[in-house]
C-alpha positions, 0 to 999 in steps of 0.5 A: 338646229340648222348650222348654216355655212357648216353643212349641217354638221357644227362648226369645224373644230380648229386641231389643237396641234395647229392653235399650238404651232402657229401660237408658237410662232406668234410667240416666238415673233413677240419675244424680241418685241418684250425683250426690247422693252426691257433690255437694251441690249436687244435692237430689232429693226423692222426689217428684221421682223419682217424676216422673222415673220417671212421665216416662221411663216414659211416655216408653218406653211410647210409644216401644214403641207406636210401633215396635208401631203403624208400620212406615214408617220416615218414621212411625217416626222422626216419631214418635220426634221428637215423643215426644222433643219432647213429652218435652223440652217437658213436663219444661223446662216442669214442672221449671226453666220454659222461659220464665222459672221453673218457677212463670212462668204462662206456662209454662202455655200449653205444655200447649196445645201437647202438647194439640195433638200429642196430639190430632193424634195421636189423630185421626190414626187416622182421618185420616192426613193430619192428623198432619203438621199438627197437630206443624206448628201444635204447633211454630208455637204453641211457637215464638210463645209463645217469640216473644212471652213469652220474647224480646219478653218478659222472658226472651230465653234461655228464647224462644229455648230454646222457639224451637229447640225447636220446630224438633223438632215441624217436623222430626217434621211434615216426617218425618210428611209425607214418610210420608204422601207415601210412603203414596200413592205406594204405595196 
């Protein structure tokens, strides 16, 4: 039997790990929606699921392009934890404030903290050994911003949120270096 369009070989099979990610991700947009339906307490607006969808679409678009662009499973999973981190940093930051409310000025020097993990990871492109230490001075930053504002601040929960979440950019540097290590043993 001929399989037009598949080159001969049978349809291409969807990985199960990617029905899973992006079912999630749907799943996790139409909760707030079923929520609204039965508790009143739970307003979104539309602008707030168009954030949402902008958010955990971008989410899985980098998730994609990490499993695309490595093949190290340190790299991977480094990567995987600085997406969760950049993810989780962005939206605490943007929806409820990790330090104080979503309208403490504060929370603005988060964005300093994703320009760091950002551009690491651009750099690391042409420098491979970078990457570890940019999600380490990524973690570093966000844990002195939760220090300084939030716990000798005025908002011990919202410092000592930032603090443990920083330990997701350490544990992705530690991950991103074991990588790196591996790398050298092997070229």
């Amino acid at each position: 039997m001929n399989n037009i369009g598949f080159g001969g070989s049978g349809p291409r099979r969807i990985p199960v790990w990617r029905i899973l990610g992006w079912g999630s991700a749907v799943m996790l947009l139409l909760t707030p929606l079923v929520a609204m339906q039965f508790n009143h307490e739970v307003h979104w607006t539309e602008p707030d699921f168009i954030i949402a969808f902008t958010i955990i679409g971008i989410t899985g678009a980098l998730v994609e392009l990490t499993i695309l662009l490595t093949y190290n499973p340190f790299s991977r999973a480094g990567g995987f934890v600085a997406i969760l981190a950049g993810s989780l940093v962005f939206w605490s930051s943007l929806v409820i404030g990790m330090i104080g409310d979503e309208g403490n000025s504060v929370n603005l020097l988060f964005g300093l903290v994703l320009l760091i993990a950002i551009f690491g990871a651009w750099f690391s492109s042409l420098h491979r050994n970078v990457l570890p230490a940019a999600m380490l001075t990524a973690g570093t930053i966000q844990c002195a911003i939760g220090l300084l504002a939030g716990i000798w601040g005025s908002d011990v929960r919202g410092g000592v949120f930032t603090i443990l979440l920083s330990t997701l950019w350490w544990l992705s540097s530690l991950l991103f270096a074991i990588a790196a290590k591996h790398r050298g043993r092997a070229g």
